[in-house]
mmCIF file of the N, C-alpha and C atoms, coordinates in Angstrom:
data_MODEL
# 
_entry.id   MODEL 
# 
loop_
_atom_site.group_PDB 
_atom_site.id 
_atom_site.type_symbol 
_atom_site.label_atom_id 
_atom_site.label_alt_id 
_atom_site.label_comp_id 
_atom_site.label_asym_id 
_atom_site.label_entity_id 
_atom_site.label_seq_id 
_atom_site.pdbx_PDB_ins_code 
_atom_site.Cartn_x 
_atom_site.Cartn_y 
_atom_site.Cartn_z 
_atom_site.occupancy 
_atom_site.B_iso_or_equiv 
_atom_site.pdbx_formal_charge 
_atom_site.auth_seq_id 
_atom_site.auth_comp_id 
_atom_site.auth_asym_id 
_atom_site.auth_atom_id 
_atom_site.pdbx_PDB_model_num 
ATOM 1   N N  . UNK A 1 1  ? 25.051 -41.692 64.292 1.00 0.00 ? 1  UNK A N  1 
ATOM 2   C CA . UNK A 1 1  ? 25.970 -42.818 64.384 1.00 0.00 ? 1  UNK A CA 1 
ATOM 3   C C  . UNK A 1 1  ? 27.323 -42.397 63.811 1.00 0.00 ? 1  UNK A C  1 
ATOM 4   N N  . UNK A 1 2  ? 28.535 -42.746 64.625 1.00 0.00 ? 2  UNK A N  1 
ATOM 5   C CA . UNK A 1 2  ? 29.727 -42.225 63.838 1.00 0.00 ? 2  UNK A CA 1 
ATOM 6   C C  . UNK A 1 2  ? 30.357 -43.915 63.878 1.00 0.00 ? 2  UNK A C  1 
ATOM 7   N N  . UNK A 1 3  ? 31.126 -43.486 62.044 1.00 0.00 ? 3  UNK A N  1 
ATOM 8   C CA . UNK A 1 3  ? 31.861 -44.702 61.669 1.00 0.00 ? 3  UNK A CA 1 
ATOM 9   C C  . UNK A 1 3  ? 33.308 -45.003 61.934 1.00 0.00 ? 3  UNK A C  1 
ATOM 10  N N  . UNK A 1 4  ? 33.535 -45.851 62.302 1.00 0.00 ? 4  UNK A N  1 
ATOM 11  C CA . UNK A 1 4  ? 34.799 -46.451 62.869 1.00 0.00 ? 4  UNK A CA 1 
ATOM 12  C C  . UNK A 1 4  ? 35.698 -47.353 61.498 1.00 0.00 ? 4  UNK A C  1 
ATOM 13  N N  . UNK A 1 5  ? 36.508 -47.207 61.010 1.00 0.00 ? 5  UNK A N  1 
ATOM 14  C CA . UNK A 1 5  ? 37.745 -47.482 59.835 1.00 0.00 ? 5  UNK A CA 1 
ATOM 15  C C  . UNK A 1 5  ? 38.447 -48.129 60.304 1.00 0.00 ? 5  UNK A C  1 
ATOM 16  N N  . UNK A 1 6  ? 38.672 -49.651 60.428 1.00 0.00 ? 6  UNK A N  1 
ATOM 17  C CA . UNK A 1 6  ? 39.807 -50.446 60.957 1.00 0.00 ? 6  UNK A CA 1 
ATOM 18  C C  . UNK A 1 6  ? 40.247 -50.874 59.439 1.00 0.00 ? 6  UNK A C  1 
ATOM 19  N N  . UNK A 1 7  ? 41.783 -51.089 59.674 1.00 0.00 ? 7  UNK A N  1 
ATOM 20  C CA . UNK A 1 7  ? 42.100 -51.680 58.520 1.00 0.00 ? 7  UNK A CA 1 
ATOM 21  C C  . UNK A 1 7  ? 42.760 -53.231 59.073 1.00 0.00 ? 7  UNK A C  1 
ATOM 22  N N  . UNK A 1 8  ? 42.462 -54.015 57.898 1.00 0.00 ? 8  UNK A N  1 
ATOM 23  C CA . UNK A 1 8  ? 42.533 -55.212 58.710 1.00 0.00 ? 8  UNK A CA 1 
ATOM 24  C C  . UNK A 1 8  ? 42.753 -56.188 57.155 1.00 0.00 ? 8  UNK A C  1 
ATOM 25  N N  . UNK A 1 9  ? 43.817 -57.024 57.136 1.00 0.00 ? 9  UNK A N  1 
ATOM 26  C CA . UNK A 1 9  ? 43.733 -58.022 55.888 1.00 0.00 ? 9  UNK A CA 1 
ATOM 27  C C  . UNK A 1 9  ? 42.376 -58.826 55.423 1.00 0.00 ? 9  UNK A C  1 
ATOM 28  N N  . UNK A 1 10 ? 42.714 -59.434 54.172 1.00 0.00 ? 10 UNK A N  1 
ATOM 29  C CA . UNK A 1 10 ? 41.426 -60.381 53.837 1.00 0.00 ? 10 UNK A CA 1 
ATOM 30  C C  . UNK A 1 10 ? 41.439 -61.300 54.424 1.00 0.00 ? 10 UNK A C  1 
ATOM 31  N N  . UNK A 1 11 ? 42.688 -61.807 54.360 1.00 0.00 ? 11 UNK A N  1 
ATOM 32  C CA . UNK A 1 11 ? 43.312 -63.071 55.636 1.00 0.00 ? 11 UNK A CA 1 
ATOM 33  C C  . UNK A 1 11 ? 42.789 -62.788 56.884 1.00 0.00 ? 11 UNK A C  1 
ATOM 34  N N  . UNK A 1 12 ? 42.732 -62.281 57.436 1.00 0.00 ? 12 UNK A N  1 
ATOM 35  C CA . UNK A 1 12 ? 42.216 -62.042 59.129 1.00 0.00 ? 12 UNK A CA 1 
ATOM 36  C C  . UNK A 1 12 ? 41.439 -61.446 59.133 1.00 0.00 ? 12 UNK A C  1 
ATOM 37  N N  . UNK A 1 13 ? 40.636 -60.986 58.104 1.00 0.00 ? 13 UNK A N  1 
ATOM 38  C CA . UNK A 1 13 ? 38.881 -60.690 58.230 1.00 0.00 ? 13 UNK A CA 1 
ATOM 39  C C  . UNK A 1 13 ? 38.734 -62.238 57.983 1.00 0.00 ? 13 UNK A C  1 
ATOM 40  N N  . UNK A 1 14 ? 38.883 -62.860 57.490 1.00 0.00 ? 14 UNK A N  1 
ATOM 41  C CA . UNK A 1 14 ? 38.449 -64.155 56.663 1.00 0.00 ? 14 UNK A CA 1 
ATOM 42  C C  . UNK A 1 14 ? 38.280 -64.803 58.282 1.00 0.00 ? 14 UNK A C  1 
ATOM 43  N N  . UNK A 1 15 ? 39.194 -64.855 58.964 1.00 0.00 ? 15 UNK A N  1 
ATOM 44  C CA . UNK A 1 15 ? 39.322 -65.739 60.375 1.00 0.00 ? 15 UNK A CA 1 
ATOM 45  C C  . UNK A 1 15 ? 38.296 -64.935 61.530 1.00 0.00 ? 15 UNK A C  1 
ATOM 46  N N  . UNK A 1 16 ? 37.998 -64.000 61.067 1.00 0.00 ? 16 UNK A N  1 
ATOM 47  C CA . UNK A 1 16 ? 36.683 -63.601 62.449 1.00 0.00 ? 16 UNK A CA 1 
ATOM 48  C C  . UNK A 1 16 ? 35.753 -64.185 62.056 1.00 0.00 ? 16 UNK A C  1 
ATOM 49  N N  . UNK A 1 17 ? 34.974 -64.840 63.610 1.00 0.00 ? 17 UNK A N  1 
ATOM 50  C CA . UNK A 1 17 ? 33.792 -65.680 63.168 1.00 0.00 ? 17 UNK A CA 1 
ATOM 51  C C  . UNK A 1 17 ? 32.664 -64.833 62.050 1.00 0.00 ? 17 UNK A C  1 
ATOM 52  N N  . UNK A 1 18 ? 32.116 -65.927 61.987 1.00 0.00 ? 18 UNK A N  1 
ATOM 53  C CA . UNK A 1 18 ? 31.147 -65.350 60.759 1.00 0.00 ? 18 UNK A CA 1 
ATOM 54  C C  . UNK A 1 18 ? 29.703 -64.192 61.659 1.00 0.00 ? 18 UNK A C  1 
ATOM 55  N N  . UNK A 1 19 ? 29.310 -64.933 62.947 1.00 0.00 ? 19 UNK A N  1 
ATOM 56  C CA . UNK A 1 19 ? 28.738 -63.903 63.632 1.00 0.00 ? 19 UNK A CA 1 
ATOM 57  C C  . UNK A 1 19 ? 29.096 -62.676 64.352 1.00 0.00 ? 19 UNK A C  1 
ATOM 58  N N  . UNK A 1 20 ? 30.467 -62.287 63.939 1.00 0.00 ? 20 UNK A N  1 
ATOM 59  C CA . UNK A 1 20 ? 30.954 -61.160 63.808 1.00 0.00 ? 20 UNK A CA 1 
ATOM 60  C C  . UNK A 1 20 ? 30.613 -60.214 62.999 1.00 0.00 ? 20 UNK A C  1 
ATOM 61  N N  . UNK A 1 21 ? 31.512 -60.855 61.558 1.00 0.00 ? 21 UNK A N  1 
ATOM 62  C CA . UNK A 1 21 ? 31.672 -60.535 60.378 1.00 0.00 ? 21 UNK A CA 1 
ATOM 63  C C  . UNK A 1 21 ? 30.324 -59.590 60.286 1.00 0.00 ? 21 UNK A C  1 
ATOM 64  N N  . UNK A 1 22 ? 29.122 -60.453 60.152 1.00 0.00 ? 22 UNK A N  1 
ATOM 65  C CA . UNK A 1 22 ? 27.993 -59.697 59.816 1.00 0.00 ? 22 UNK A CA 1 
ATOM 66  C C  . UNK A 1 22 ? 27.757 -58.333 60.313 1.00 0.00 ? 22 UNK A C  1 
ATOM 67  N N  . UNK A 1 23 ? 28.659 -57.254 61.126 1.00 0.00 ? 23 UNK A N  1 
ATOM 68  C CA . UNK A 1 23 ? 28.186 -56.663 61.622 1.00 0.00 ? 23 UNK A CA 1 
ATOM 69  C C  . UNK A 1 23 ? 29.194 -55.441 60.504 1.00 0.00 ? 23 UNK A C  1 
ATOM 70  N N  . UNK A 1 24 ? 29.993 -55.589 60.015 1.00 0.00 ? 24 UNK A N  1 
ATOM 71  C CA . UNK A 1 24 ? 30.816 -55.322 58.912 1.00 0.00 ? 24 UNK A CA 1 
ATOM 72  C C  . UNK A 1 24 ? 30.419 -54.968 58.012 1.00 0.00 ? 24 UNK A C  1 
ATOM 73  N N  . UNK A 1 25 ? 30.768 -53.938 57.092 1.00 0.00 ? 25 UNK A N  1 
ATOM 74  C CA . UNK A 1 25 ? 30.572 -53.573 55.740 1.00 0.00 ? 25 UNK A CA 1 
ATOM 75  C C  . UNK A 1 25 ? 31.909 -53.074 55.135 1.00 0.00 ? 25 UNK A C  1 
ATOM 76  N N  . UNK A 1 26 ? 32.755 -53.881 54.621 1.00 0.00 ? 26 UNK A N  1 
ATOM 77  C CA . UNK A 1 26 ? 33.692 -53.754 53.648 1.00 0.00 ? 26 UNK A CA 1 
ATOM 78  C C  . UNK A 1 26 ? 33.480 -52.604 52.637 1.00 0.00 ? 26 UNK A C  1 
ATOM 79  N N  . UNK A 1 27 ? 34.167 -51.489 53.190 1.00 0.00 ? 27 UNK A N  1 
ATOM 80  C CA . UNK A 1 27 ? 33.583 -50.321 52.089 1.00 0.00 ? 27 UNK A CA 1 
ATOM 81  C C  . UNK A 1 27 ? 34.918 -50.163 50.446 1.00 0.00 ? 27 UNK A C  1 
ATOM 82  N N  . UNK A 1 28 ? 36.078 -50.900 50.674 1.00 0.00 ? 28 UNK A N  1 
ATOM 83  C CA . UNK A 1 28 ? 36.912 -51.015 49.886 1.00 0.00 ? 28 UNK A CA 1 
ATOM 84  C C  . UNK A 1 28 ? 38.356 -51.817 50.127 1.00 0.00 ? 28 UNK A C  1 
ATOM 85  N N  . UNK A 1 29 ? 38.540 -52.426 49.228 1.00 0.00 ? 29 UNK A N  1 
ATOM 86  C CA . UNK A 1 29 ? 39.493 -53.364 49.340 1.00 0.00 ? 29 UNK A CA 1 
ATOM 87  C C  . UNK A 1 29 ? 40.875 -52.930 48.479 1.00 0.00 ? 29 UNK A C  1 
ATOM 88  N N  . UNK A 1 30 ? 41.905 -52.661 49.261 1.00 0.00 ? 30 UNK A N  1 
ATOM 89  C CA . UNK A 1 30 ? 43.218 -52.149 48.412 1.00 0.00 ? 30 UNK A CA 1 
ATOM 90  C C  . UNK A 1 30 ? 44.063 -53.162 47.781 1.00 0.00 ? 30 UNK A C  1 
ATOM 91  N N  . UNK A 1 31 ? 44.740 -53.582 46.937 1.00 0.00 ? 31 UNK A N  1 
ATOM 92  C CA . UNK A 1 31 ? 45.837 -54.706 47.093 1.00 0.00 ? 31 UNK A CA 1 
ATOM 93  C C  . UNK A 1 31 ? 46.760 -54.570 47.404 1.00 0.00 ? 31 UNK A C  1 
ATOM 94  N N  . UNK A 1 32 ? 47.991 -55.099 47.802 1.00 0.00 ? 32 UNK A N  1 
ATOM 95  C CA . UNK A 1 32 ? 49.353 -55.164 48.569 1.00 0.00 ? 32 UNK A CA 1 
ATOM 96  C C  . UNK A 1 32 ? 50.181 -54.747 47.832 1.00 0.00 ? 32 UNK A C  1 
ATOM 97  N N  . UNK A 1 33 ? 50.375 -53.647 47.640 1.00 0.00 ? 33 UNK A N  1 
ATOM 98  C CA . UNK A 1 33 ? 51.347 -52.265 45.920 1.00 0.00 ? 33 UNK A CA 1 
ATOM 99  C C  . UNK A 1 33 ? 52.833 -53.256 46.224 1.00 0.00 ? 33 UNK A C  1 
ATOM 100 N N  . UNK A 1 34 ? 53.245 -53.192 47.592 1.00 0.00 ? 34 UNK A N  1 
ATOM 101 C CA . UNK A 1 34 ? 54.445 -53.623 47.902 1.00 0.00 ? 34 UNK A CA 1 
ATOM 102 C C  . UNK A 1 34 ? 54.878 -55.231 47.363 1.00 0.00 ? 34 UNK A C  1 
ATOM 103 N N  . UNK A 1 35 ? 53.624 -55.843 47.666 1.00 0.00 ? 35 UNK A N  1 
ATOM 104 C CA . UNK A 1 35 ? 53.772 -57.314 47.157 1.00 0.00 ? 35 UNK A CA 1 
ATOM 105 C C  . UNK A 1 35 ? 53.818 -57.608 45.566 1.00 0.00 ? 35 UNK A C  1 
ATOM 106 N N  . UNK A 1 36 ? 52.794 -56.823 45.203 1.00 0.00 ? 36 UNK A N  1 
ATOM 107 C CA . UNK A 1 36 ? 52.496 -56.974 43.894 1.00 0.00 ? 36 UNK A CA 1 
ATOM 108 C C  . UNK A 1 36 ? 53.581 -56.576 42.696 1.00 0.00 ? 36 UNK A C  1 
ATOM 109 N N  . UNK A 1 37 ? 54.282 -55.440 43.421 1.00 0.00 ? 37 UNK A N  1 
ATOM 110 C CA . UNK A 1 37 ? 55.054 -54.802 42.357 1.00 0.00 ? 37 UNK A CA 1 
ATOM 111 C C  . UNK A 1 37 ? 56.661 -54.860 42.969 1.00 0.00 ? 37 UNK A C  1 
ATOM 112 N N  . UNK A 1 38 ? 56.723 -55.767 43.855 1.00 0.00 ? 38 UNK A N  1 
ATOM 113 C CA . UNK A 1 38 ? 58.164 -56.172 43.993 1.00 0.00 ? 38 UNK A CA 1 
ATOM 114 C C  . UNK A 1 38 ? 59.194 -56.260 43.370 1.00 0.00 ? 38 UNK A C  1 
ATOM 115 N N  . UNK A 1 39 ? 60.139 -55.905 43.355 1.00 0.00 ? 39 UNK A N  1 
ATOM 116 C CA . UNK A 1 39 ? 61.321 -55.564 42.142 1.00 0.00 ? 39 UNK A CA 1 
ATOM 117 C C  . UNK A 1 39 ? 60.770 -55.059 40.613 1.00 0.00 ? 39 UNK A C  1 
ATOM 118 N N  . UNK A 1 40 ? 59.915 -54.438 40.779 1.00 0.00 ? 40 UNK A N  1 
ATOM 119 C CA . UNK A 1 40 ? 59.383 -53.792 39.397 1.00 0.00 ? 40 UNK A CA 1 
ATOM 120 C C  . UNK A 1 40 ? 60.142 -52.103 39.584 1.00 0.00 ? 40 UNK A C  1 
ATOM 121 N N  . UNK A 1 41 ? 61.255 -52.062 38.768 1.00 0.00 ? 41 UNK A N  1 
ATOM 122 C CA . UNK A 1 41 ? 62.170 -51.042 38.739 1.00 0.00 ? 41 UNK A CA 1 
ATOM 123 C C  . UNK A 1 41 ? 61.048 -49.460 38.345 1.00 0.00 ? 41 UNK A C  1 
ATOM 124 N N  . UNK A 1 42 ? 60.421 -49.785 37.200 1.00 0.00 ? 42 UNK A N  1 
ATOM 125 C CA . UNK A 1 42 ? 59.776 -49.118 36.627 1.00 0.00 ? 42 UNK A CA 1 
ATOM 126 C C  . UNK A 1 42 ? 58.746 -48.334 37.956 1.00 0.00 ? 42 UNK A C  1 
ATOM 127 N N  . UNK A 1 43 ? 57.738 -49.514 38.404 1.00 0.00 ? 43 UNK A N  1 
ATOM 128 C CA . UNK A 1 43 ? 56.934 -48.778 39.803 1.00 0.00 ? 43 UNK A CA 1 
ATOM 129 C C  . UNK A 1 43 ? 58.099 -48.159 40.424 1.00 0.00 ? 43 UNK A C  1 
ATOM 130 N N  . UNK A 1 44 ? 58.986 -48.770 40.769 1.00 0.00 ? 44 UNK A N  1 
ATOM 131 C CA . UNK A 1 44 ? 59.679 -47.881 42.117 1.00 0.00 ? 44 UNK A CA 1 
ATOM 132 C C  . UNK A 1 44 ? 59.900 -46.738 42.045 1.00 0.00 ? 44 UNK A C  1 
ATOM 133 N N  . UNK A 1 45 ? 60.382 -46.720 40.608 1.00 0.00 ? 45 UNK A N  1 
ATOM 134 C CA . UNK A 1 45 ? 60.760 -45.016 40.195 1.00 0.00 ? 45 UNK A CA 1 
ATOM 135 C C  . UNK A 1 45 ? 59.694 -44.009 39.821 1.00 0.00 ? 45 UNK A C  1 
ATOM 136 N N  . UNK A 1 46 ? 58.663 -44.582 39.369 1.00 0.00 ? 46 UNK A N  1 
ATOM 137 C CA . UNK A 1 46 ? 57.356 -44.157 39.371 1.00 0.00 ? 46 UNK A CA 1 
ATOM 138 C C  . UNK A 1 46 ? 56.841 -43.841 40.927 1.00 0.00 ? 46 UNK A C  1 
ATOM 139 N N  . UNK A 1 47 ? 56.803 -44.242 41.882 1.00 0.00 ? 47 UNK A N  1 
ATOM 140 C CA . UNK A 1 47 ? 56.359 -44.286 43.037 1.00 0.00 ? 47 UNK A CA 1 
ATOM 141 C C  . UNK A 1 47 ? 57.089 -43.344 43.761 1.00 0.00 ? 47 UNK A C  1 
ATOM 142 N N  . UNK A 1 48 ? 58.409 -43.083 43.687 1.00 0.00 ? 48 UNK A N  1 
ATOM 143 C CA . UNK A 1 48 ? 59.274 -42.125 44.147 1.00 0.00 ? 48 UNK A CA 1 
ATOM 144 C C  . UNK A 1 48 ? 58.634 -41.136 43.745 1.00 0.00 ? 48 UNK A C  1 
ATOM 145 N N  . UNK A 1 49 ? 58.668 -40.964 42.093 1.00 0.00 ? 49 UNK A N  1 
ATOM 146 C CA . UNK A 1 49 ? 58.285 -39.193 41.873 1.00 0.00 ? 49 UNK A CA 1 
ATOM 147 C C  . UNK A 1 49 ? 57.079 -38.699 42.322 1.00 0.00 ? 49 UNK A C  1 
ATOM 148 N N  . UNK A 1 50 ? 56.105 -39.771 42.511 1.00 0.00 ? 50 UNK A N  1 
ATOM 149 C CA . UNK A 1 50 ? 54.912 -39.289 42.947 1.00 0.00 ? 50 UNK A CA 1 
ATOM 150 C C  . UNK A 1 50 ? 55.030 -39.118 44.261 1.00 0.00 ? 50 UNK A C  1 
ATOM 151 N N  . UNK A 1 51 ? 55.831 -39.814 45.167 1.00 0.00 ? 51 UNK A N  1 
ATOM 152 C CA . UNK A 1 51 ? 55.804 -39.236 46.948 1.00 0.00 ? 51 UNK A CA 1 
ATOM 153 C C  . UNK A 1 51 ? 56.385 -37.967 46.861 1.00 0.00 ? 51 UNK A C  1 
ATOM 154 N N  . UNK A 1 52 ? 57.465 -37.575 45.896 1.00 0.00 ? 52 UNK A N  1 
ATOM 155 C CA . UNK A 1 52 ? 58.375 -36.349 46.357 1.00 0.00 ? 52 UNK A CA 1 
ATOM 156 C C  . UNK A 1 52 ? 57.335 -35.138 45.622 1.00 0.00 ? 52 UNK A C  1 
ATOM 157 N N  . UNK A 1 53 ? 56.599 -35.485 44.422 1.00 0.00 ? 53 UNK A N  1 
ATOM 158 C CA . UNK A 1 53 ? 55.796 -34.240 44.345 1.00 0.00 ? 53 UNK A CA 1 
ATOM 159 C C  . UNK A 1 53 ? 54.637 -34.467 44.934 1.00 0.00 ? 53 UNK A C  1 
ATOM 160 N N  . UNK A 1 54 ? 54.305 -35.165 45.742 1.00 0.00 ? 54 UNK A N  1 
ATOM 161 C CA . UNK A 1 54 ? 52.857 -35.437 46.498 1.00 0.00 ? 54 UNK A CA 1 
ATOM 162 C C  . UNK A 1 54 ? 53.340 -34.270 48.088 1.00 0.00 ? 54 UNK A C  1 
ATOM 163 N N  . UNK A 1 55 ? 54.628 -34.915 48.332 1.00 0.00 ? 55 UNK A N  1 
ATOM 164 C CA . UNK A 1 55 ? 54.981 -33.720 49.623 1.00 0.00 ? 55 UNK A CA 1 
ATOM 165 C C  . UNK A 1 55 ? 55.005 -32.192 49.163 1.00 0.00 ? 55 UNK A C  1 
ATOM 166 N N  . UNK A 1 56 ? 55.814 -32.078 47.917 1.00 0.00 ? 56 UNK A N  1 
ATOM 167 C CA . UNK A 1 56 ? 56.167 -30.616 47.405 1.00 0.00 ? 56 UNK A CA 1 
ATOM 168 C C  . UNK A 1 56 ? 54.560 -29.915 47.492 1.00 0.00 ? 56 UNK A C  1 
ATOM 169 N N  . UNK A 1 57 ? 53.995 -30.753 47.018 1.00 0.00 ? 57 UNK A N  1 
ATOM 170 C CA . UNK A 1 57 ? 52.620 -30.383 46.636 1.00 0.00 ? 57 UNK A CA 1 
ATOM 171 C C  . UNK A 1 57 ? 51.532 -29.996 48.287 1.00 0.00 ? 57 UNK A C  1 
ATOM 172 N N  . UNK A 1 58 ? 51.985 -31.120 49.049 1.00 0.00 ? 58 UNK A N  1 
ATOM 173 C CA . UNK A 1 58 ? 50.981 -30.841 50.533 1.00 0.00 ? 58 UNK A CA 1 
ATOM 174 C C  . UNK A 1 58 ? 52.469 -29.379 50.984 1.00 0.00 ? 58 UNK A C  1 
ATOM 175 N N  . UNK A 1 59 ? 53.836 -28.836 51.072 1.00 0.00 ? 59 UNK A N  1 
ATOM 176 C CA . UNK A 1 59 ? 54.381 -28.030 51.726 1.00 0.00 ? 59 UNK A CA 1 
ATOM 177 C C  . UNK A 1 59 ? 54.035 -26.802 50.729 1.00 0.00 ? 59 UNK A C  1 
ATOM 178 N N  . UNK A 1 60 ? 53.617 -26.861 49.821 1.00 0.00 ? 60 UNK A N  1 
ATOM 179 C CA . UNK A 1 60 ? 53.120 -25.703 48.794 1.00 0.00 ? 60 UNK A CA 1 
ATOM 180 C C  . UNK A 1 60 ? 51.854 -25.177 49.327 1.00 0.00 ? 60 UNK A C  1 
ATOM 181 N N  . UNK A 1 61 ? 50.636 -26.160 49.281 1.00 0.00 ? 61 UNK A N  1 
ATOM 182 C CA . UNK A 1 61 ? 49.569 -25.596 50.128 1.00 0.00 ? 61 UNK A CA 1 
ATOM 183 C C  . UNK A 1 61 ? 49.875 -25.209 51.165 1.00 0.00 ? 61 UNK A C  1 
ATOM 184 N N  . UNK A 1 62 ? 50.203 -25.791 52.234 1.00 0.00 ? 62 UNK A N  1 
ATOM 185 C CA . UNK A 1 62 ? 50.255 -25.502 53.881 1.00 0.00 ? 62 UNK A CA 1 
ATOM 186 C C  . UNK A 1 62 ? 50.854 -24.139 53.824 1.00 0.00 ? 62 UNK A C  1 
ATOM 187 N N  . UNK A 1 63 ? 51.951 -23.821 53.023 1.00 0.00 ? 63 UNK A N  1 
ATOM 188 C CA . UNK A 1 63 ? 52.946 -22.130 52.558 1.00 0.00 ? 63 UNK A CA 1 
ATOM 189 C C  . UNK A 1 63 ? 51.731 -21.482 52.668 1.00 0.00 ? 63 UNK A C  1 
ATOM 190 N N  . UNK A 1 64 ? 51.130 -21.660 51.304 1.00 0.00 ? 64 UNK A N  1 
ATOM 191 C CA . UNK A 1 64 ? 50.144 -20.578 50.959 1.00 0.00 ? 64 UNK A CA 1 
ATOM 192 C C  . UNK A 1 64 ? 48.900 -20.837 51.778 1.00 0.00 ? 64 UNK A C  1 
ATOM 193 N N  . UNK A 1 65 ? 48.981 -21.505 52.594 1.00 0.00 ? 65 UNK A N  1 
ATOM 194 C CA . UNK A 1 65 ? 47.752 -21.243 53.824 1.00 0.00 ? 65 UNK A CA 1 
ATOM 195 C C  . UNK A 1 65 ? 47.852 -20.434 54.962 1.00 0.00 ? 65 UNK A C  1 
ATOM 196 N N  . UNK A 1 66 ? 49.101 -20.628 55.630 1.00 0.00 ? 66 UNK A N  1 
ATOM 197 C CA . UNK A 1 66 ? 49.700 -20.067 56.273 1.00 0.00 ? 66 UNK A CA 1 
ATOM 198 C C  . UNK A 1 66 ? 50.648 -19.255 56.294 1.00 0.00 ? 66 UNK A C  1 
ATOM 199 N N  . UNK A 1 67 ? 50.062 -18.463 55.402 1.00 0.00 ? 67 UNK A N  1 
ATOM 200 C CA . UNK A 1 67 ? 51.574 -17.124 54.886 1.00 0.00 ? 67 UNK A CA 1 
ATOM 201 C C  . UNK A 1 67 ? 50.147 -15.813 54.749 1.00 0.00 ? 67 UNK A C  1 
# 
């Protein structure tokens, strides 16, 4: 059996019938980073450094994979 990953809100899982639903297994639920931490200066700048060394970090491997 291969598994299929839709991503889909709680809100509009909530609205598929319930004899749907059952066929579902919610394997993890994220919260909304964007909603939650809205004008929070501190995340933003936090969130920046981690995308720019999260890339440095995936163009560092891919180098030394392909070199």
């Amino acid at each position: 059996m291969n598994n299929l990953f839709i991503k889909i809100s709680e809100e509009s899982f909530a609205e598929v019938p319930h004899e749907f639903r059952q066929f579902f297994e919610v394997l993890k639920a994220e919260p909304d980073d964007d909603e939650l931490f809205a004008g929070d200066e501190h995340y933003r700048k936090l969130i920046s450094t981690y995308r720019k060394a999260s890339k440095e970090l995936r163009d560092y491997k891919f180098d030394k994979r392909h070199k």
